[in-house]
N, C-alpha and C positions, 0 to 999 in steps of 0.2 A: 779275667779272660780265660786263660788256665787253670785246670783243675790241679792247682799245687797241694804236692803234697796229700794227693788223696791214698788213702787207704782203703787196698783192695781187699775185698771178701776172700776167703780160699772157696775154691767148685765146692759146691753142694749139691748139684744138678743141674742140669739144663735148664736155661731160660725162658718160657715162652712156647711153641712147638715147633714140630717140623722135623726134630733131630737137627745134626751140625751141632755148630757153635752155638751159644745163648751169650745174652748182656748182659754183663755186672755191673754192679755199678761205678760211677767216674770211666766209664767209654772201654772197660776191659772187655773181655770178650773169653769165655771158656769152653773145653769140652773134657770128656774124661779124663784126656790125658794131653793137654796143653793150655796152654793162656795165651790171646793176643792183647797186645795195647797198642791203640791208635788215635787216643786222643792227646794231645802233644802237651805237655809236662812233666813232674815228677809224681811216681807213686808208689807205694812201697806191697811190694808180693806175699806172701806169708805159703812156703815150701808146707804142699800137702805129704800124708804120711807115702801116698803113692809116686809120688815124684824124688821123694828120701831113698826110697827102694830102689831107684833106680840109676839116681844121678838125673841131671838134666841138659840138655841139648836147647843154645839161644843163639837165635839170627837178630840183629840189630841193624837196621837203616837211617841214616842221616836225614834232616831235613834239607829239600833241595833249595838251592840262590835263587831269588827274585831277580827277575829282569831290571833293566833300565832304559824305561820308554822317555823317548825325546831327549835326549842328553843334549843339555846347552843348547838348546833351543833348535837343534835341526829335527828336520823328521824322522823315523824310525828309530832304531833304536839296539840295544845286544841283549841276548840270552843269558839267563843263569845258569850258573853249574850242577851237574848234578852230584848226588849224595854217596859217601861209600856205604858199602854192606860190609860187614864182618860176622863169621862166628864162632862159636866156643861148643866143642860137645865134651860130653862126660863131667859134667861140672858135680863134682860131690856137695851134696845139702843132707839138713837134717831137718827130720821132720817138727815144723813149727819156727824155722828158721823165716827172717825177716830179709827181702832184697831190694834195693834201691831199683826202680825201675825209671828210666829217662826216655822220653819220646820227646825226638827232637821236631820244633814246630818249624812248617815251609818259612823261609826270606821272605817278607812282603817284597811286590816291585815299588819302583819307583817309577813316578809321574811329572813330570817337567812341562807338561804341552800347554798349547794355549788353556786359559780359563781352566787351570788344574782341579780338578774335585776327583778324589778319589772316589770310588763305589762302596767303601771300606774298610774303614782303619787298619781291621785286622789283617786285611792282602794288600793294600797299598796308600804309597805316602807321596807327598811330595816333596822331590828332589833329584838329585841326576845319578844317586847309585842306589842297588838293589842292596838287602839286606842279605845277609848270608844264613842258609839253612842252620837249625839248629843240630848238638849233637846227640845221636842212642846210645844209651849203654845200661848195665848191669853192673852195680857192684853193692858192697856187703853199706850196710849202713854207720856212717859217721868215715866213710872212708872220703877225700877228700875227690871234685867232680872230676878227675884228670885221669887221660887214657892209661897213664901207667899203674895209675892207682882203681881198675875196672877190671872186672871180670873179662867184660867183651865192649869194644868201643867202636865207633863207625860216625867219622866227621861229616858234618853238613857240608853239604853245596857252596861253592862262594857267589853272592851276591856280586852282578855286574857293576863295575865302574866303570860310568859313564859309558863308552865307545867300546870300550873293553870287554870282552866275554867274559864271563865269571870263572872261576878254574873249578876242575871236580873237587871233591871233596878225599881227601887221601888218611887223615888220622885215626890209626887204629893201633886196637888192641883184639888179639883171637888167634885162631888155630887157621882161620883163612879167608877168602873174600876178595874185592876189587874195587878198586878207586872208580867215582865218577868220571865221568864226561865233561868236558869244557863248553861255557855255552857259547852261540858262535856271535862273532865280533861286527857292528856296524862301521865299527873302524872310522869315524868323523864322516862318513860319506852320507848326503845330501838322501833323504829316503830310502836307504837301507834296513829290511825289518830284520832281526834272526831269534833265533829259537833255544830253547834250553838244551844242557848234556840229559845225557841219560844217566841213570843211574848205574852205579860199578854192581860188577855181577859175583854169582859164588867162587868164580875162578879164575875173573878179568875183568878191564878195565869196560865202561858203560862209553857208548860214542859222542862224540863230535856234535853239536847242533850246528843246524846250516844257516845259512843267509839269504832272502830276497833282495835278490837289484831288482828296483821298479821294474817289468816286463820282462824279467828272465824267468829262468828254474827256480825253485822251492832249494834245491839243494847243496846251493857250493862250499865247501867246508863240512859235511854231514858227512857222518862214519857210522859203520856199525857196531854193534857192540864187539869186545871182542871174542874171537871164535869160541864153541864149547863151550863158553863161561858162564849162561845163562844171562849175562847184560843184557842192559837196553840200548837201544840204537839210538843217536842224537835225533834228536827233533828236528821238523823241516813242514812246517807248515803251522798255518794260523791257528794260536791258543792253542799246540801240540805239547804235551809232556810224558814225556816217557819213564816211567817208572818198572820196579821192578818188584814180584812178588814178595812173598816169605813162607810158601808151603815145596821148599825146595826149588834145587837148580832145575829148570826148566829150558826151553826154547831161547835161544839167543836173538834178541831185536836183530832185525833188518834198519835200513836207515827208516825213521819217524816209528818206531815200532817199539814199544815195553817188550821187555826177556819175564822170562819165567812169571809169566801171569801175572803181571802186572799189567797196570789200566791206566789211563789220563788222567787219573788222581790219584794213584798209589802204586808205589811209594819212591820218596826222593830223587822225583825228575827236575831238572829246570825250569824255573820259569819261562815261559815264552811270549809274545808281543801276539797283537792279532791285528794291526793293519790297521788302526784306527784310532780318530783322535780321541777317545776315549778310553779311561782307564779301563782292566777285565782282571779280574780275580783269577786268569791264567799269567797273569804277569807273573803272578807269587809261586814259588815252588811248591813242589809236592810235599807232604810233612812226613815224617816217617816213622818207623813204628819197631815194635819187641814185640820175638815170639817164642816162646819156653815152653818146651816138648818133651816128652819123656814116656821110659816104658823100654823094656830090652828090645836089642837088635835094631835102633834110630838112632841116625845121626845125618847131621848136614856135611855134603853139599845136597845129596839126593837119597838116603839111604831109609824109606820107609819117613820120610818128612811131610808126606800130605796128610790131609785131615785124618786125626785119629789112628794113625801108620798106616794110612794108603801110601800111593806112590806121590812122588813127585809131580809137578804139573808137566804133559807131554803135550 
């Protein structure tokens, strides 16, 4: 299902046209002077001579918790957590040097409701708790998968249990970064939906997902990301996920809002519910991803981190 264990090319060129990024192969993604990974597994990097030159700069995102639709048989259901960000600049490499790269994959939800069929194997299963995001990180190879033993580490979302919102995602290893968001809670209460956290930002925590009581507001319990940090804001509305970029700190979510350029699939938002007795591949969290930058005068949280040393996302 994962591409383990693939082995990434080093840039040769651009992919394809247009300029930007181009595709490598196993879901990398390069340009002159960065790599993205966003296909969720292990794969290992190979340091070009141009990135030895310079040191390199890595943002890592957790994969976000799967929801838990229908817990024990009532309706509705809680949010998943979201994912932390962390990252590491000035990383010395040498050229042809080899790096374990980890893309941690979304928490499928969980499905409990009548006549269960998921949509999905891969976003959702049956049962009454959500899976928990996976972890991102970078480290040297044969080092063993553990944040103390990583370059840069950034824990997944937790998967909801049952009634329970799932908690952000808080394990790291780096020079800086922010915990997720907690996704918000159905609490055993009779038709309650709620929504995923958002993802933790470059310099704080990702918010709060809200809750639906049958014929109220979208929002009770939803927070926004926190100030200045570039977070995402908790989720607050049907199959909402808020995640959170990787071409620097960026704009801070509002409540139901991604921070810094991120979108309702990327990266490491909570799963969220959508109102229906049927399962939706928004149950499952956002998956998250590795980005390694390099070139003098860049470094995260905003310093010359957008494509190619543009700016930051404004």
């Amino acid at each position: 299902m994962f591409n383990w264990f693939k082995k990434e090319k080093p840039f040769l060129g651009l992919q394809g046209s247009g300029g930007g990024l181009g595709y490598l192969a196993g879901g990398a993604i390069a340009g002159p002077t960065e790599q993205l990974f966003e296909t969720a597994g292990v794969h290992t990097w190979t340091v070009p001579n141009t990135a030895a030159a310079s040191g390199i700069d890595i943002v890592v995102i957790g994969g976000g918790g799967g929801a838990s639709a229908y817990p024990s048989g009532t309706a509705g259901g809680s949010g998943g957590g979201g994912a932390r960000l962390s990252y590491k600049n000035n990383v010395s490499v040498s050229a042809g040097q080899e790096l374990t790269i980890v893309v941690g994959a979304g928490g499928r939800g969980s499905y409990n409701g009548p006549n269960p069929a998921p949509i999905s194997p891969t976003t959702n299963f049956v049962g009454n708790s959500g899976e928990s995001g996976g972890y991102s990180s970078v480290r040297n190879p044969g080092q063993p998968a553990s944040n103390s033993d990583s370059i840069v580490y950034a824990g997944g979302g937790g998967g909801a249990p049952g009634p329970s919102g799932g908690s952000g995602g808080t394990t790291q290893t780096g020079d800086g970064g922010g915990n997720g968001g907690g996704g918000g809670a159905q609490s055993g209460n009779f038709n309650y939906w709620a929504f995923g956290g958002g993802t933790g930002g470059y310099s704080g925590v990702g918010g709060d997902g809200g809750v639906w009581q049958a014929g109220g507001p979208y929002t009770p319990g939803a927070t926004a990301g926190s100030p200045n940090s570039g977070a995402a804001g908790g989720a607050a509305g049907w199959a909402n996920r808020t995640g959170v970029g990787v071409f620097g700190k960026g704009p801070t979510g509002a409540i139901n809002s991604p921070g810094s350029g991120g979108t309702s699939d990327k990266y490491g938002g909570g799963g969220s519910l959508h109102g229906s007795s049927n399962a939706s591949n928004k149950n499952a969290g956002q998956p998250g991803a590795v980005r390694i930058i390099w070139g003098p005068g860049r470094a995260f949280p905003d310093t010359a981190t957008g494509l190619d040393g543009g700016p930051a996302p404004s």
